[in-house]
ZAMARGU-4260 file (C-alpha; in steps of 0.2 Angstrom, whole numbers, plus 5000, padded with zeros to 4 digits):
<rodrens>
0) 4399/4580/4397 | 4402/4561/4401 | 4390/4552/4417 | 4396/4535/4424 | 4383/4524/4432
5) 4385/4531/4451 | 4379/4550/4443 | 4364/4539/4435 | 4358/4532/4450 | 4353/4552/4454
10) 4340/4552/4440 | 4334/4533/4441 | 4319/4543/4444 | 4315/4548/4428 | 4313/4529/4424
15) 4294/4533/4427 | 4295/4546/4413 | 4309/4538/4402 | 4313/4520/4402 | 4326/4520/4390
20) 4335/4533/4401 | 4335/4520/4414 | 4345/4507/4402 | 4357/4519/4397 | 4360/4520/4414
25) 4361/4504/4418 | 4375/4504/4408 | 4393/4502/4415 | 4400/4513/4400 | 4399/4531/4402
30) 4387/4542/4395 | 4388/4556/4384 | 4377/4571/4385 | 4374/4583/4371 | 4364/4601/4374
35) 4353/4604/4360 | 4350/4622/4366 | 4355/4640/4360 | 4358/4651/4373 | 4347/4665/4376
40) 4355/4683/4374 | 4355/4698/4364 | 4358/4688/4349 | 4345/4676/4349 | 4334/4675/4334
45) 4316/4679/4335 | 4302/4679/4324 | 4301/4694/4312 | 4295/4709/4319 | 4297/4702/4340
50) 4305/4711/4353 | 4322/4704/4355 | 4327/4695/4372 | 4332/4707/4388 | 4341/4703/4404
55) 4344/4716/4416 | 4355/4714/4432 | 4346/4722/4445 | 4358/4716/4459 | 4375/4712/4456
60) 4389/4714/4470 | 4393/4713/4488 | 4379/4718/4501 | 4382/4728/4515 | 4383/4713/4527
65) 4400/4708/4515 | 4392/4693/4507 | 4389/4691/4487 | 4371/4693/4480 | 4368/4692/4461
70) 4349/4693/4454 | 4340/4699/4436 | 4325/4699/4426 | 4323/4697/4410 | 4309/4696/4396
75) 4305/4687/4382 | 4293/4681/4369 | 4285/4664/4367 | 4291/4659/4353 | 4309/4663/4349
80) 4326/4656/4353 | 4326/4637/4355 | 4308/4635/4362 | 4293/4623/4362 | 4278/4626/4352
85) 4263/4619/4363 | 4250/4611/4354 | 4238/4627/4357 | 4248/4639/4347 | 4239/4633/4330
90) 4224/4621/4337 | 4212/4629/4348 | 4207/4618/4363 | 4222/4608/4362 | 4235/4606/4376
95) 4244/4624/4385 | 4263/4622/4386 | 4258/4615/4406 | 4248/4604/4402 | 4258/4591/4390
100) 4257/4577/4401 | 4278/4575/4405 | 4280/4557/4398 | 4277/4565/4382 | 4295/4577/4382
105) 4305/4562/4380 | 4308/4549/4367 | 4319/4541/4355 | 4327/4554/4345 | 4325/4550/4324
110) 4336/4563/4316 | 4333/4564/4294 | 4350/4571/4287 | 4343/4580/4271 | 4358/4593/4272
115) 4363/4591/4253 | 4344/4594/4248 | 4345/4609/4257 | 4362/4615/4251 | 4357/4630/4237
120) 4339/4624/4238 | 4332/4635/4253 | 4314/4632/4251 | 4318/4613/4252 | 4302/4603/4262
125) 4306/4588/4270 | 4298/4575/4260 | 4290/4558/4264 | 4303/4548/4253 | 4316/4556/4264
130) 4308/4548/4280 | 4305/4530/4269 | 4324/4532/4263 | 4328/4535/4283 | 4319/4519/4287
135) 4324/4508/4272 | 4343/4510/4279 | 4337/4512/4300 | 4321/4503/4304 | 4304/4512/4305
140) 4304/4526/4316 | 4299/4521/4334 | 4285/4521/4343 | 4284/4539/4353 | 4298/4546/4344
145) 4304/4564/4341 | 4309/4567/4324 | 4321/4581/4320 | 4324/4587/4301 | 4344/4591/4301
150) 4343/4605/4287 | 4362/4610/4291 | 4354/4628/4293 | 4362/4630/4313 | 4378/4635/4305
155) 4370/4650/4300 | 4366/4653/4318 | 4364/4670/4327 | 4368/4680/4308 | 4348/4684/4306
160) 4350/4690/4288 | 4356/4673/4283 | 4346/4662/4297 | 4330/4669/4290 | 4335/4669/4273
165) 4331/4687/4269 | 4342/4703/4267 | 4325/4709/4275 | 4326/4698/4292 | 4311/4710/4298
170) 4298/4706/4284 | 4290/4690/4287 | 4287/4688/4270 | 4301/4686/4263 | 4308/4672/4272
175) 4317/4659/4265 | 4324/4641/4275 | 4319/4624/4276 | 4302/4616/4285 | 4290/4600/4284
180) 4282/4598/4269 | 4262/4597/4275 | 4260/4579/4267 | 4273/4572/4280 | 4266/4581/4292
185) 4248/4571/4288 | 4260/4554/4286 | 4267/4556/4303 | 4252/4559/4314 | 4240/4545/4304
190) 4253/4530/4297 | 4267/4533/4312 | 4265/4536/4332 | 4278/4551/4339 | 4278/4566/4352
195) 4288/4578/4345 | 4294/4584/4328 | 4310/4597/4329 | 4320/4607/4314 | 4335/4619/4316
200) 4325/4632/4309 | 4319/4645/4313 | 4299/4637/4309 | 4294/4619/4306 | 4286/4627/4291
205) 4296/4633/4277 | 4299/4653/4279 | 4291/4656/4263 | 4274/4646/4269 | 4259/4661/4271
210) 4247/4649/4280 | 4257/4639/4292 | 4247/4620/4289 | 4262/4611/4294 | 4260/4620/4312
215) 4240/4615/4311 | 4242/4597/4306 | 4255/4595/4319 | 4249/4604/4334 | 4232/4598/4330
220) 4235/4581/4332 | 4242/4585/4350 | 4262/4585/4343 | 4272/4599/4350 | 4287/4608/4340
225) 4306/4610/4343 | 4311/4626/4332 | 4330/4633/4333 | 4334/4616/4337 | 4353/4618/4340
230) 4370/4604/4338 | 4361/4592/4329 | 4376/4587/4319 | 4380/4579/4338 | 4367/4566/4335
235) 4368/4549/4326 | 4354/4547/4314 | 4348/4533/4328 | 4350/4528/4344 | 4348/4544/4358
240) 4337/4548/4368 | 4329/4566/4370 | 4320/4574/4383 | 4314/4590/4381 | 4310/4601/4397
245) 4300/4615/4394 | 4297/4633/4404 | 4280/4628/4413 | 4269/4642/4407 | 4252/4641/4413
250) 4243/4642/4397 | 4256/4645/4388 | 4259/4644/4369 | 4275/4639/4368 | 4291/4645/4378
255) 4310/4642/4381 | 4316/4623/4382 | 4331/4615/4388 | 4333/4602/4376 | 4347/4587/4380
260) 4351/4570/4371 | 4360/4555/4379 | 4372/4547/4364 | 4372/4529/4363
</rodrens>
């Protein structure tokens, strides 16, 4: 989807929230936008063992009075799909999915292609020479950044079996796919500033991890997650901005994002 500068003027108000937004805006060139989001259905991947997503039409058709009415429910887990992980799902006391302040979900997007290193290597963990190697050829990462691993694992994307890595997609312990390996996970909240770090997997954690400390250095330091990030191969390596909009769950662990990028 392409906007030119009169359909920016409509969302000059984000400014507040996004500066960059409003430069890209400013710009007479049109703009691309690129959904980073799976959609929700009953294929959607979920964490072993969770209740898969429902959605029920409850009306559907034309009323008595001879006009159209469509309406639903549906139900779903926190954490499953493309969704946010709030700070509070792995640090207690820290921030509810509502309460991360909203000029935190957005940034300059950072996206570490380590696709080879994960080809025939599913346990690979995204190292801290892979961010260097990123900055020796881009610059250091930006201040308030969201940083996404690209494992390449979204091709795989809804088959479960070979998303999770497992001919057992039920048994959370057998999983096997990509994560953060826990020393960059200390490297990016002490030596680098960002708000967000998001993989294409199903857990910023590799599948095989037992104790989840990637998850606890993260959230702990007030970063939220992006898991089942889709489309990344849509992105440069540099240069877009993401915004990520969350579900506002009071108290909420985590829940269903809309994530978007606009391309340079």
């Amino acid at each position: 989807m392409r906007v030119g500068i009169t359909q920016c003027a409509t969302i000059a108000w984000i400014g507040m929230i996004a500066p960059s937004l409003l430069v890209a805006c400013a710009s007479t060139r049109p703009r691309q936008f690129v959904d980073l989001t799976y959609p929700f259905d009953d294929r959607t991947v979920y964490w072993p063992n969770n209740p898969a997503f429902q959605r029920e039409k409850t009306d559907w058709g034309t009323t008595a009075s001879g006009y159209w009415y469509a309406s639903g429910k549906f139900s779903t887990r926190e954490h499953g799909g493309t969704h946010m992980d709030a700070p509070i799902h792995f640090a207690q006391g820290r921030s509810t999915l509502d309460e991360i302040p909203i000029d935190r979900l957005t940034g300059p997007a950072v996206v570490i292609d380590v696709r080879a290193q994960c080809e025939g290597h599913s346990d690979y963990e995204l190292t801290i020479q892979d961010l260097l190697n990123w900055e020796s050829r881009y610059g250091r990462i930006p201040d308030g950044a969201l940083v996404f691993m690209w494992s390449g694992w979204g091709q795989r994307w809804p088959d479960r079996v070979r998303y999770l890595g497992t001919p057992t997609p039920d048994d959370a312990q057998s999983l096997h796919f990509p994560g953060l390996s826990s020393q960059l996970a200390e490297f990016l909240i002490h030596q680098r500033t960002i708000r967000g770090v998001g993989i294409d997997t199903a857990s910023i954690d590799p599948g095989r991890s037992p104790d989840f400390p990637v998850h606890r250095i993260l959230n702990g330091a007030e970063i939220y997650i992006l898991e089942n990030v889709a489309s990344l191969s849509r992105l440069p390596p540099h240069g877009a901005t993401v915004m990520a909009l969350p579900m506002k769950i009071k108290g909420g662990t985590g829940g269903p994002v809309r994530i978007i990028a606009w391309l340079p």
